[in-house]
VEXFI-207114 format. One record per residue (C-alpha): residue in three letters; residue number from 1; y, z, x. Coordinates in Angstrom, 3 decimals. Layout:
> ALA / NUM / Y / Z / X
...
This chain:
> UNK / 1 / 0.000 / 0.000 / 0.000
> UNK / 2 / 3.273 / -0.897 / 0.690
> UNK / 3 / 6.690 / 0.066 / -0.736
> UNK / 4 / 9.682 / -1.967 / -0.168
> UNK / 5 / 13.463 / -0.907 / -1.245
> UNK / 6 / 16.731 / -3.215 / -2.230
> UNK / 7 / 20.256 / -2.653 / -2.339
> UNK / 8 / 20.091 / -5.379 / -5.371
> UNK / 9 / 16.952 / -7.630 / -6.757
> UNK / 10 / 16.616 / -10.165 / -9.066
> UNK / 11 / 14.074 / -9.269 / -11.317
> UNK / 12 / 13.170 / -10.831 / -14.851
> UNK / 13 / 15.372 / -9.329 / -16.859
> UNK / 14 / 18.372 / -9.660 / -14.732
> UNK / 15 / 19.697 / -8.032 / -11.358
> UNK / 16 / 19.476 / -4.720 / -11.259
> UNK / 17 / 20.656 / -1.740 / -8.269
> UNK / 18 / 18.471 / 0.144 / -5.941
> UNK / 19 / 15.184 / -1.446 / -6.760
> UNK / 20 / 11.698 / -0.158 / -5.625
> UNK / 21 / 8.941 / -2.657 / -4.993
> UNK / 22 / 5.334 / -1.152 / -4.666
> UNK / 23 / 2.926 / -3.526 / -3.239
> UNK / 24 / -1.152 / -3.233 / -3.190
> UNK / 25 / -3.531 / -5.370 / -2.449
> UNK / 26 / -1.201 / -8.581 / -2.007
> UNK / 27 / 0.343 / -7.927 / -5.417
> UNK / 28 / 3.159 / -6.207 / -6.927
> UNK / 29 / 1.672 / -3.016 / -8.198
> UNK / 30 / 5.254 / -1.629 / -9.943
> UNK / 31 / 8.890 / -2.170 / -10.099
> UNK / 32 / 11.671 / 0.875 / -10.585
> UNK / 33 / 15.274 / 0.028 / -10.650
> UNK / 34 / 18.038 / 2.876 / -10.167
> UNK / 35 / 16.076 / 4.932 / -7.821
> UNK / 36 / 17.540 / 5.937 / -4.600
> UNK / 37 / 14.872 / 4.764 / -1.355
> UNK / 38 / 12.127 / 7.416 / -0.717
> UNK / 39 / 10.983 / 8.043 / 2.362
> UNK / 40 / 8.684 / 5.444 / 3.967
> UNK / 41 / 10.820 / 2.743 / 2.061
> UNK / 42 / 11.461 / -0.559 / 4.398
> UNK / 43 / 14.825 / -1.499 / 3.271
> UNK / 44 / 16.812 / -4.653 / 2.725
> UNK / 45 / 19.771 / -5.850 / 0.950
> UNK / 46 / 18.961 / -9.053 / -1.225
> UNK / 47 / 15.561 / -9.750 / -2.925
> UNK / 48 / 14.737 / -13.225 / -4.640
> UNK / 49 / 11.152 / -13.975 / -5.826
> UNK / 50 / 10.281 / -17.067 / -3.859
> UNK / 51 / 9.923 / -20.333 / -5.203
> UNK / 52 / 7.181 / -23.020 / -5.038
> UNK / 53 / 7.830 / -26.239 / -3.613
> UNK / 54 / 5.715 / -27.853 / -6.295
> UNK / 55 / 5.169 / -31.492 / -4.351
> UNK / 56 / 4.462 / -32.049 / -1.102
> UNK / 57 / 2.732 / -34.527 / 1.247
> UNK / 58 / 1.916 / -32.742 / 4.268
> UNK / 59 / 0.906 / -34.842 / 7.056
> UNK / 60 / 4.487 / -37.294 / 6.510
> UNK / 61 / 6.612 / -33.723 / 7.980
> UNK / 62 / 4.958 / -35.669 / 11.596
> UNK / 63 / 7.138 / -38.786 / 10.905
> UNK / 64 / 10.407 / -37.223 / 9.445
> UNK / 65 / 13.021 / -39.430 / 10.853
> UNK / 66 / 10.589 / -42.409 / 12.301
> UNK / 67 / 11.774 / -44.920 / 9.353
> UNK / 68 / 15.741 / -44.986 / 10.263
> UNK / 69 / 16.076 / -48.319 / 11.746
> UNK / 70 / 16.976 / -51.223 / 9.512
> UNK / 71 / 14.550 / -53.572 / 9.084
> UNK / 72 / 14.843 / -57.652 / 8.700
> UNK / 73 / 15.229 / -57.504 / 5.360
> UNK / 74 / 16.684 / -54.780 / 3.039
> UNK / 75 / 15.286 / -51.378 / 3.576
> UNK / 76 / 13.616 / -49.365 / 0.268
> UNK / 77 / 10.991 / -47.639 / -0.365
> UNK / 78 / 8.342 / -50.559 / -0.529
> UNK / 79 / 9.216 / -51.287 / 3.173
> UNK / 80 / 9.024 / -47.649 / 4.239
> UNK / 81 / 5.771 / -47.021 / 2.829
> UNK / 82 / 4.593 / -49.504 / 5.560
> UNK / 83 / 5.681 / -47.090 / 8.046
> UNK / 84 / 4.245 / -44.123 / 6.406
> UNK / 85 / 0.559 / -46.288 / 6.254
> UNK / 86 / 0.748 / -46.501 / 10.120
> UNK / 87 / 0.954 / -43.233 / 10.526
> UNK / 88 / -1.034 / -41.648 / 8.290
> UNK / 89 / -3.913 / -44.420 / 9.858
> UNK / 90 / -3.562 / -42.922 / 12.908
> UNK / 91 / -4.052 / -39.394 / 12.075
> UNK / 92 / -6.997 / -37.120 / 13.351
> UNK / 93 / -8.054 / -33.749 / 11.373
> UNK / 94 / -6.554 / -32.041 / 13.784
> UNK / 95 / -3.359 / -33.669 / 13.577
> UNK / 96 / -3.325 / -33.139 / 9.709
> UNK / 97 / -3.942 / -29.271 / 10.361
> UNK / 98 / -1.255 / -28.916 / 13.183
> UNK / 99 / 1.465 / -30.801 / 11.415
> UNK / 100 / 0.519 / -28.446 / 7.871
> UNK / 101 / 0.294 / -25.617 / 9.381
> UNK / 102 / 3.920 / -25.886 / 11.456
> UNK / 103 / 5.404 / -27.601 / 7.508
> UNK / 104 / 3.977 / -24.641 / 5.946
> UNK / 105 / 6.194 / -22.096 / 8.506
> UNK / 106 / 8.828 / -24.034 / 8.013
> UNK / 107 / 8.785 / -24.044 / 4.066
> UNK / 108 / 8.447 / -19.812 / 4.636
> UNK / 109 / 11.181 / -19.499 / 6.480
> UNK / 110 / 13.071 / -21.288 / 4.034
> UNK / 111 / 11.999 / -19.564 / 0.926
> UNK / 112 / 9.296 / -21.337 / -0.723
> UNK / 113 / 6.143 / -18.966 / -0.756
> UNK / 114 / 3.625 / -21.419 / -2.472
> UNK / 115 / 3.116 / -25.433 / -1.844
> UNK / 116 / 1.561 / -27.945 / -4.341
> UNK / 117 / -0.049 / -30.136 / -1.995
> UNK / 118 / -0.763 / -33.675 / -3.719
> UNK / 119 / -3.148 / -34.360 / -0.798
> UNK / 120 / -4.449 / -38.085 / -0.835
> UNK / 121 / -5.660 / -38.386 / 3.061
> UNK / 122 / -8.949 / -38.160 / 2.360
> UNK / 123 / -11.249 / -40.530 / 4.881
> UNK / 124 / -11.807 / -41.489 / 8.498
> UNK / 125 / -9.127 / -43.948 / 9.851
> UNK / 126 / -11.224 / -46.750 / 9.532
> UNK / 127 / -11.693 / -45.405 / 5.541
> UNK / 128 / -15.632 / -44.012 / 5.668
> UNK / 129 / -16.441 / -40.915 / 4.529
> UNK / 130 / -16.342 / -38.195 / 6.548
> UNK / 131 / -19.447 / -35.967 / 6.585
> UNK / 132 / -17.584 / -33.399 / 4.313
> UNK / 133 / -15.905 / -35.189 / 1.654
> UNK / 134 / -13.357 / -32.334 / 1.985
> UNK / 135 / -12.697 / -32.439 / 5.693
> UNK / 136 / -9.342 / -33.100 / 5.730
> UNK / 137 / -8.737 / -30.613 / 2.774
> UNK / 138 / -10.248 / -28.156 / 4.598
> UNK / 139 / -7.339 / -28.361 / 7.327
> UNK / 140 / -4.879 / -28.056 / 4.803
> UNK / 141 / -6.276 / -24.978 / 4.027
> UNK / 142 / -6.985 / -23.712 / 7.299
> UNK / 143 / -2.855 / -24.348 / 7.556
> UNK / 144 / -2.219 / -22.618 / 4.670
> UNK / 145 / -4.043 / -19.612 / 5.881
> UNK / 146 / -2.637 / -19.680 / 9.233
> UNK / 147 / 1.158 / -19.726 / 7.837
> UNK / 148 / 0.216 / -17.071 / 4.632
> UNK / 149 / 1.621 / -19.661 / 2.123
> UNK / 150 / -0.168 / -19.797 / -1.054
> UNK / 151 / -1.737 / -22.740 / -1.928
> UNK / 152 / -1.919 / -24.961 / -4.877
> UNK / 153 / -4.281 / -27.681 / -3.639
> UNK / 154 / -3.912 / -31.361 / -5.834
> UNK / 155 / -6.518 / -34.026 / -4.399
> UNK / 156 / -5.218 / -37.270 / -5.406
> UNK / 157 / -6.991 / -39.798 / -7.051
> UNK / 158 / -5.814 / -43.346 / -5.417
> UNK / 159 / -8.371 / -46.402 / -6.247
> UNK / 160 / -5.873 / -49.527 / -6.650
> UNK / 161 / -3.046 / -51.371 / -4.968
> UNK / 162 / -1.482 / -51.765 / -8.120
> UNK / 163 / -1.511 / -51.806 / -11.817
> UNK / 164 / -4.126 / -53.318 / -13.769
> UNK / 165 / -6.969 / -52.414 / -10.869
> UNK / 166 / -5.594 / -54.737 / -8.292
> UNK / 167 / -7.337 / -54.574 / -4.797
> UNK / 168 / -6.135 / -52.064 / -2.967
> UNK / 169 / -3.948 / -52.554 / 0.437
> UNK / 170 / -5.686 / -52.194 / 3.978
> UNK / 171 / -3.374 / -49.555 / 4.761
> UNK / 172 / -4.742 / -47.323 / 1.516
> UNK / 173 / -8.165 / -47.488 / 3.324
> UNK / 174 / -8.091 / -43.288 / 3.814
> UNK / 175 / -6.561 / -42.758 / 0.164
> UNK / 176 / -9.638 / -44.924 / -1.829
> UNK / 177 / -11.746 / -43.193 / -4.127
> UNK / 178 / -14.242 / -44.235 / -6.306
> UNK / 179 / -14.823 / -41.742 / -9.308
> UNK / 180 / -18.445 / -40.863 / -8.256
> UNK / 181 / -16.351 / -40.024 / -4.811
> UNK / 182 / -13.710 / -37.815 / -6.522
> UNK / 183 / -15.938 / -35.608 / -8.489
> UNK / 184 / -17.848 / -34.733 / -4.956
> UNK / 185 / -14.408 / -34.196 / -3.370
> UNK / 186 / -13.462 / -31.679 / -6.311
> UNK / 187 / -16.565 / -30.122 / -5.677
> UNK / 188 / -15.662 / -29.801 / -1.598
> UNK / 189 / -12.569 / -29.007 / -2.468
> UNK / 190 / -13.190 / -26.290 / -4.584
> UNK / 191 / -15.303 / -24.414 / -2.229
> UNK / 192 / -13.062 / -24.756 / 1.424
> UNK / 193 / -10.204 / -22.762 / -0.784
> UNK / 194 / -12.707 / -20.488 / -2.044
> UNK / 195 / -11.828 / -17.535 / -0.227
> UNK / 196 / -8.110 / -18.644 / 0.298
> UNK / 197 / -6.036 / -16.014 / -1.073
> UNK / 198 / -4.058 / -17.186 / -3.920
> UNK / 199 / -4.947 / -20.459 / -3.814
> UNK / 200 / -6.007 / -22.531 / -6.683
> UNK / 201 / -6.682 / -26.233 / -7.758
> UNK / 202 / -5.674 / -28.805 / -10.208
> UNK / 203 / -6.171 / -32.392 / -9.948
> UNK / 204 / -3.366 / -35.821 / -8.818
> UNK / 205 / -3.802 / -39.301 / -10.704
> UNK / 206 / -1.848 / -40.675 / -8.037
> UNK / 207 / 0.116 / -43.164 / -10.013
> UNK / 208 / -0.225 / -45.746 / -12.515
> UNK / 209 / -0.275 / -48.538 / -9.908
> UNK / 210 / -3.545 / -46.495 / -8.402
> UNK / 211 / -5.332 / -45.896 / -11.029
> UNK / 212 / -6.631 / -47.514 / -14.326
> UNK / 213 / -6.889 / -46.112 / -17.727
> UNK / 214 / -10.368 / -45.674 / -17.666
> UNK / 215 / -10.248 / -44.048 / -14.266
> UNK / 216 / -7.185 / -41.605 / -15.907
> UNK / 217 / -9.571 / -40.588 / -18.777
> UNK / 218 / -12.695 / -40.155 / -16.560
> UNK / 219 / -10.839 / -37.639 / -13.881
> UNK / 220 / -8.951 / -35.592 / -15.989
> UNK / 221 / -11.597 / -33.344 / -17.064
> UNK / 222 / -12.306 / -33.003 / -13.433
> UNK / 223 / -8.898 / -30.383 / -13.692
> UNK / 224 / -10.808 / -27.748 / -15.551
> UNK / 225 / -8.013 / -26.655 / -16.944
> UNK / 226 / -5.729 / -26.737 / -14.170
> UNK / 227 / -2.788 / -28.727 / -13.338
> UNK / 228 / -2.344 / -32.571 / -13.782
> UNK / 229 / 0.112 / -34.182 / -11.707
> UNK / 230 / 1.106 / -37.659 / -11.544
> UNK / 231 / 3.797 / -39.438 / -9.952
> UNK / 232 / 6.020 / -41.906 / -12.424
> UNK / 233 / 8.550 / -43.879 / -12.605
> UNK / 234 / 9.967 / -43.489 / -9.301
> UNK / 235 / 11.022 / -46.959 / -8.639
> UNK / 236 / 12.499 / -49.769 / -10.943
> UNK / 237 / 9.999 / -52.081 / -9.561
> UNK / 238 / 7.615 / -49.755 / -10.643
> UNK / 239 / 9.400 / -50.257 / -13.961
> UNK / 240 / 9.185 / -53.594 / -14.285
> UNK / 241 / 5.238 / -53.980 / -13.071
> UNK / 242 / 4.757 / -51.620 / -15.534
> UNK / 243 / 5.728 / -53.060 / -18.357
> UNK / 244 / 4.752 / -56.524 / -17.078
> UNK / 245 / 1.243 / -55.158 / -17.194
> UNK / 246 / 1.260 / -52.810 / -20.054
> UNK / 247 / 4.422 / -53.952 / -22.013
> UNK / 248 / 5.164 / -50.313 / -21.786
> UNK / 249 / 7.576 / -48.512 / -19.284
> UNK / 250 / 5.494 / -46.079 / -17.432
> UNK / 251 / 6.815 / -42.617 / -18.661
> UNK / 252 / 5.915 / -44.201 / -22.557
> UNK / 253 / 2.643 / -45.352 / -21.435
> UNK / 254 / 2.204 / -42.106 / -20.183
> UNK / 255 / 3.400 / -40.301 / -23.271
> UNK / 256 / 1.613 / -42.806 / -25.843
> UNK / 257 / -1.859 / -43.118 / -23.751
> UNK / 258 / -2.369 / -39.963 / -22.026
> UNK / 259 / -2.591 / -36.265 / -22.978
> UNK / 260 / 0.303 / -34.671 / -21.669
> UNK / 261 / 1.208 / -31.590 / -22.251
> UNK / 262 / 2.167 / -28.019 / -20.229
> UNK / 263 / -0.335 / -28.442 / -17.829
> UNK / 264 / 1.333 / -31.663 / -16.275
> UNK / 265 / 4.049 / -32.717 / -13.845
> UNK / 266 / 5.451 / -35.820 / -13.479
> UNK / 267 / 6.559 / -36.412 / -10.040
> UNK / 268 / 10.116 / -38.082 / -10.117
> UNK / 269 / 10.478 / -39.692 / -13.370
> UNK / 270 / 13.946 / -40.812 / -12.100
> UNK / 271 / 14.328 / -44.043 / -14.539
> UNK / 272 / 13.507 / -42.905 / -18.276
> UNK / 273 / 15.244 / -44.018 / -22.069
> UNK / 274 / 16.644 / -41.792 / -23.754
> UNK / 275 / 13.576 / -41.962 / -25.755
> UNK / 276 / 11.800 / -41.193 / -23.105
> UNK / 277 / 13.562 / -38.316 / -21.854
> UNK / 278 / 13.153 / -36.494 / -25.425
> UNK / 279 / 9.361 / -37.283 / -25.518
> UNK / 280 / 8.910 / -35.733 / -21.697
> UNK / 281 / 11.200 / -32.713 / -22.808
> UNK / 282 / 8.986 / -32.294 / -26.177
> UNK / 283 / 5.489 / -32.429 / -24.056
> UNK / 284 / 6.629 / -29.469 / -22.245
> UNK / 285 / 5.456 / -30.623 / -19.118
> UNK / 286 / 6.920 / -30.077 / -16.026
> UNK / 287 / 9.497 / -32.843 / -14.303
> UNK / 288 / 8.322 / -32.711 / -10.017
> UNK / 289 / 11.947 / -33.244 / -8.540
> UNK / 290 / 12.320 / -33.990 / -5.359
> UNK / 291 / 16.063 / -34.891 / -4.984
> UNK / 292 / 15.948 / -35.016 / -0.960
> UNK / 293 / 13.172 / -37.418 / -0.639
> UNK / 294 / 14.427 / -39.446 / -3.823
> UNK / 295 / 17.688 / -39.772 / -1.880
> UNK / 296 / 15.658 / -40.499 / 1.488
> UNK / 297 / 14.133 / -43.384 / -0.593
> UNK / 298 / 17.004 / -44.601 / -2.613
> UNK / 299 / 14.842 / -43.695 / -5.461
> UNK / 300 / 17.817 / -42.968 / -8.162
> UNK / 301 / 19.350 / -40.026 / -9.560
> UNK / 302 / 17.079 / -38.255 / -12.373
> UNK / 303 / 18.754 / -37.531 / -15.639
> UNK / 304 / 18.934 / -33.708 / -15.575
> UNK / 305 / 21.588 / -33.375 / -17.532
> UNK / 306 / 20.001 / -34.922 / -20.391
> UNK / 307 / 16.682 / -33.616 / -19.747
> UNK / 308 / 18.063 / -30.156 / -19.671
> UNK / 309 / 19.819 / -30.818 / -23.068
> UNK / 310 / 16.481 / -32.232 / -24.730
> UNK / 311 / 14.939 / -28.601 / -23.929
> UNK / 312 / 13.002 / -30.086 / -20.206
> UNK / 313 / 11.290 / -27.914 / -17.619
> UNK / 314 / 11.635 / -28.870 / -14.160
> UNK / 315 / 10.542 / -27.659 / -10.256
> UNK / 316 / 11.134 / -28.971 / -7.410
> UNK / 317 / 9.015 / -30.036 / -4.587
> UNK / 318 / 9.908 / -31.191 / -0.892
> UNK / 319 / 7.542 / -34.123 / -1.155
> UNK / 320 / 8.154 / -36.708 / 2.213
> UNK / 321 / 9.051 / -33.494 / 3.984
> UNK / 322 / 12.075 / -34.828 / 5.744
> UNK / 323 / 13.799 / -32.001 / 5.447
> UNK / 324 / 12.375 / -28.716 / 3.944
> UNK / 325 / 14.452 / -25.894 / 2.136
> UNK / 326 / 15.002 / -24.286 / -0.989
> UNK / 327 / 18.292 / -24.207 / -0.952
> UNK / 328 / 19.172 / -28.365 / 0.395
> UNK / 329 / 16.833 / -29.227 / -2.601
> UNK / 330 / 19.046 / -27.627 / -5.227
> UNK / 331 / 21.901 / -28.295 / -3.871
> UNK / 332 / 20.788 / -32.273 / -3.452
> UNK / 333 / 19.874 / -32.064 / -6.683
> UNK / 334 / 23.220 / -30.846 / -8.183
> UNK / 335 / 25.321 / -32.781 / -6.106
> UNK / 336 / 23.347 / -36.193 / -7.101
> UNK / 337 / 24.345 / -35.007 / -10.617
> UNK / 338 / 28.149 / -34.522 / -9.468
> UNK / 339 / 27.784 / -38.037 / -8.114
> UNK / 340 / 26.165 / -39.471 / -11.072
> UNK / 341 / 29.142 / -37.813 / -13.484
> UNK / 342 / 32.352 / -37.358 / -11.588
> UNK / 343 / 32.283 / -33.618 / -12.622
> UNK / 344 / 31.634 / -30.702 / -11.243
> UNK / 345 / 29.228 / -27.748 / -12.018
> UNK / 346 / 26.909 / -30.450 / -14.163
> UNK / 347 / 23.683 / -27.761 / -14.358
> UNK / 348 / 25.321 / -25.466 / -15.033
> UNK / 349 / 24.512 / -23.533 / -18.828
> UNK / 350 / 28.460 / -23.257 / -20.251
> UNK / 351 / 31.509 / -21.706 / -19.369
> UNK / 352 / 31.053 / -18.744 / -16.786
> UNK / 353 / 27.870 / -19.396 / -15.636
> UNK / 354 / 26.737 / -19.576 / -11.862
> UNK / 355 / 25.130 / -23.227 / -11.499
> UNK / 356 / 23.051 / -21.560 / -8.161
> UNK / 357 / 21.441 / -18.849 / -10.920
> UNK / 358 / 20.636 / -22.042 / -13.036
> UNK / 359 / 19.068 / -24.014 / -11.210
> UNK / 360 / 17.207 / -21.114 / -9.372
> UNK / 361 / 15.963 / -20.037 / -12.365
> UNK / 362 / 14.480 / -23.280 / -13.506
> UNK / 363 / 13.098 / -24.104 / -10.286
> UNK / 364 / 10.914 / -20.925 / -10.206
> UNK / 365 / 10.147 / -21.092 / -14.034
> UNK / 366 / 9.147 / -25.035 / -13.267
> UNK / 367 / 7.463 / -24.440 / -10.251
> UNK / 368 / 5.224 / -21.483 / -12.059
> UNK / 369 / 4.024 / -23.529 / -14.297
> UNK / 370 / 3.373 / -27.087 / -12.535
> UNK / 371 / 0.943 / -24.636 / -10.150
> UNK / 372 / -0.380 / -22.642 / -12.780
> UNK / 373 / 1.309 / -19.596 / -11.701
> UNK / 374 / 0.918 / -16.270 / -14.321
> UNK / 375 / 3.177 / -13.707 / -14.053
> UNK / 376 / 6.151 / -14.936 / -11.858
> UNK / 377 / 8.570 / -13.421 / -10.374
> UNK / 378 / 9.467 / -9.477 / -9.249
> UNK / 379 / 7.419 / -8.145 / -11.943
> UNK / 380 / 3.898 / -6.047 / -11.745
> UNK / 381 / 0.713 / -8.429 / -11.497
> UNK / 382 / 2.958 / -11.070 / -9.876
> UNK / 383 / 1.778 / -11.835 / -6.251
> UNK / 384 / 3.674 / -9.995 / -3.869
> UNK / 385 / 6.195 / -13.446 / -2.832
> UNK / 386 / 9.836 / -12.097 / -1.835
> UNK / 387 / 12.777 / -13.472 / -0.226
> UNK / 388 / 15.620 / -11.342 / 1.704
> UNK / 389 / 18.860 / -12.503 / 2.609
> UNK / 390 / 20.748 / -12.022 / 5.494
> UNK / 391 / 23.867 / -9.935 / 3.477
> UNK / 392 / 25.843 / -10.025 / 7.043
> UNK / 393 / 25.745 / -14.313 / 6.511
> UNK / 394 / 29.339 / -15.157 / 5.861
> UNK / 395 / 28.786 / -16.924 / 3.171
> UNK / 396 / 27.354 / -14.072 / 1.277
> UNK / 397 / 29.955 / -11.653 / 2.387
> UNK / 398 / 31.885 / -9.510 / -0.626
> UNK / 399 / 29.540 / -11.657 / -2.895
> UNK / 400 / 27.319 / -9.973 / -5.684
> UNK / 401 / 24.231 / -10.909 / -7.772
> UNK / 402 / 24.409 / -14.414 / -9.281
> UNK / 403 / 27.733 / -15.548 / -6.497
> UNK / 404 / 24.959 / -14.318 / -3.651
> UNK / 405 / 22.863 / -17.191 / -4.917
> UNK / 406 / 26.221 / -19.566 / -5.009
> UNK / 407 / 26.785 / -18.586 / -1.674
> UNK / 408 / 23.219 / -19.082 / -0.308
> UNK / 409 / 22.560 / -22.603 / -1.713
> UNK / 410 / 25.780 / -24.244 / -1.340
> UNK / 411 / 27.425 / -22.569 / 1.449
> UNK / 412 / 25.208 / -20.844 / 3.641
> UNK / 413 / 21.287 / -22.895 / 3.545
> UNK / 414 / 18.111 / -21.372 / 4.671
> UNK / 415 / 19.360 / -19.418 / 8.039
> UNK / 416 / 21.022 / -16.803 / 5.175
> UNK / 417 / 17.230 / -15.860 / 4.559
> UNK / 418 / 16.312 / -13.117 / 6.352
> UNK / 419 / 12.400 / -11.893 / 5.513
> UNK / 420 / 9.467 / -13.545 / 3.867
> UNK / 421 / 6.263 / -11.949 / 2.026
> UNK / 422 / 3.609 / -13.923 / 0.987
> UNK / 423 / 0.733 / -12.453 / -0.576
> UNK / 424 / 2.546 / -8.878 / 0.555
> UNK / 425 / 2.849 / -10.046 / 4.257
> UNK / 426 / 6.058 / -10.138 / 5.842
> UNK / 427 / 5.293 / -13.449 / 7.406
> UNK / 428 / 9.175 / -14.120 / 8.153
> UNK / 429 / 11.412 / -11.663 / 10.055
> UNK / 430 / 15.108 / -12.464 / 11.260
> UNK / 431 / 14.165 / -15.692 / 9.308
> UNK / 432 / 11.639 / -16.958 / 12.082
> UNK / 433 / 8.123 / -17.181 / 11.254
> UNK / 434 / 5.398 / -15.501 / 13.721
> UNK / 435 / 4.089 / -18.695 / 14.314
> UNK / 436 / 7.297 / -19.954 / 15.109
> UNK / 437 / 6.700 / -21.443 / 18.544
> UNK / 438 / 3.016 / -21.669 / 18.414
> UNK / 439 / 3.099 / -23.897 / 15.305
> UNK / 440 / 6.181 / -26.021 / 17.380
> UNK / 441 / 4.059 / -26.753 / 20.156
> UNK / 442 / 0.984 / -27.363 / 18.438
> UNK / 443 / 2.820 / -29.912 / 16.304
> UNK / 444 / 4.881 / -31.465 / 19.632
> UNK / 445 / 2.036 / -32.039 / 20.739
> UNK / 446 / -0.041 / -33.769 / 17.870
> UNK / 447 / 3.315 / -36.140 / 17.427
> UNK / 448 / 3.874 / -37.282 / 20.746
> UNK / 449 / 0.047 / -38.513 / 20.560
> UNK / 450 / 1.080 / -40.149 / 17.306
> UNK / 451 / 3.686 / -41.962 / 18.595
> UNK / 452 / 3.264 / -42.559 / 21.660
């Protein structure tokens, strides 16, 4: 047991003064507010729960900043997915665990405690089957354990090059699955995050270009019951194959075809109707934002205003990994709105309300449920996933409760966090990670192979 004290937390109700935190067995065992710190009580200033980053590709944090050079022809994300084929061809098991595991430090030190890792590198790099059909998901969780994040692991389901079934592209060779193939690498899956703390599983459709109808129907039940995430509508060329092939747009399909509902995400979903955005709010499934990589990718701008208005949940995930943090998603994310507008404080609720408390508040809510996450947040039963920040940071100074959380995501960034748990363990300290510098040179060291 463990008992932690703050000068303020943010707990479900609201933020409340001199709050105790018990902690047992990984998970919060009690919460008192109003109670001066007892003796034995490690103290801090600031507590957040921490937040999930609900989509990420792991193995592309080895070739952040590789595809910034112009091509011959005009750059988008069509001709950076070639780059992001070589490199994930050239990848070793090892190379996939030692780029995770230094990603996963990285996403602790800036304040998201679990990952949703919509995992597709499946196969050998000339695309046979390894031995273990879960060999490379097995060093995604042998990162995960190394770094103490919690895990939400989402094989991906990737069988075409396109819609309709087309043949998939060489460079797909390590995605390919056929379904006989997925089901065994559920059944891997499941058991190398067996005894991972925390972790859990759901299941990733990759897209509509990747997979057919049939294939949809046939995999789903391979969830269980746990999450379903998909990625959609991303691109307008996505768009437009879409509805050359199905004469629907591929949010509609999705909504007219398939059964979604709270246990799904759609990744991106940046070009929707207005129809469209009132069916995804109604489903009340999850929207997967990733407003750093969208912008990476010139994806678009997602309609968050409206989706907010139609009643929409959303997280946010960290996806391409090109840059990692809490706070640069949310802040992306409103600024892309203030773009998008010409106003200011677009997320925001109404008059008087702190647009940092908003979106914070969505983002864990969202991110809870796209990773099947019950109870959330500094509240008993919860896992035991807390962020400090650094109350000395002069961005935070003479601030209080919701204007800390101003302060923190668009002033200050991640080096106002100051300590981590994950599971109960303070895995971040003076915001660096204990496997700071081991997890640095074991990645350096992977990437220079890589690219060499």
């Amino acid at each position: 047991m463990s008992r932690l004290h703050f000068a303020s937390a943010l707990l479900p109700s609201g933020w409340a003064n001199d709050v105790q935190v018990v902690i047992t067995a990984g998970a919060i065992a009690a919460v008192t507010a109003d109670v001066p710190p007892a003796a034995g009580d490690e103290r801090h200033a600031i507590a957040l729960p921490g937040l999930s980053s609900l989509h990420s590709h792991a193995f592309q944090r080895g070739m952040a900043g590789l595809a910034e050079q112009r091509g011959d022809s005009t750059d988008t994300f069509w001709t950076w997915r070639e780059t992001m084929y070589r490199f994930a061809l050239a990848m070793t098991p090892d190379d996939v665990a030692s780029v995770a595991t230094l990603l996963y430090v990285e996403m602790l030190e800036q304040g998201f405690t679990r990952v949703g890792e919509f995992h597709y590198l499946h196969h050998d790099r000339d695309g046979s089957s390894y031995s273990d059909p879960a060999e490379m998901a097995a060093r995604i969780a042998q990162a995960a354990e190394a770094s103490g994040i919690a895990l939400t692991l989402l094989p991906t389901f990737y069988a075409h090059g396109s819609f309709g079934g087309a043949a998939p592209h060489d460079g797909q060779r390590r995605f390919i699955c056929s379904i006989d193939q997925f089901a065994a690498l559920m059944t891997a899956s499941r058991k190398a995050i067996g005894k991972l703390p925390g972790a859990n599983i759901g299941i990733a459709p990759h897209s509509l270009r990747a997979v057919t109808p049939d294939e949809l129907a046939a995999i789903i039940p391979l969830a269980e019951g746990g999450p379903v995430h998909i990625h959609a509508a991303e691109q307008t060329r996505e768009v437009e194959d879409c509805l050359a092939w199905s004469g629907r747009r591929p949010v509609q399909w999705l909504l007219e075809h398939a059964p979604v509902d709270r246990r799904w995400c759609l990744i991106h979903a940046t070009h929707m109707t207005d129809e469209e955005v009132a069916g995804f709010a109604n489903t009340g499934a999850v929207a997967g934002l990733c407003p750093i990589t969208e912008a990476s990718l010139g994806d678009g701008i997602f309609p968050a205003r409206e989706f907010l208005a139609a009643g929409g949940t959303f997280g946010i995930g960290t996806d391409s990994n090109v840059l990692v943090g809490v706070a640069d998603e949310l802040r992306q994310l409103e600024y892309g709105q203030r773009l998008k507008h010409r106003q200011r404080n677009v997320l925001s609720h109404g008059a008087g309300r702190s647009t940092g408390r908003t979106l914070f508040d969505h983002a864990l809510a969202g991110g809870a449920q796209a990773l099947a996450q019950t109870p959330v947040g500094l509240v008993p039963g919860a896992r035991a996933d807390i962020v400090t920040l650094d109350a000395t940071h002069p961005s935070l100074a003479g601030r209080a409760h919701d204007a800390l959380i101003d302060g923190w995501i668009f002033a200050a960034g991640g080096v106002a966090i100051d300590c981590v748990w994950a599971g109960g363990d303070k895995v971040v300290e003076g915001g660096q990670h204990r496997l700071r510098q081991a997890a640095r040179e074991r990645f350096n060291a992977a990437v220079r192979r890589l690219i060499a």
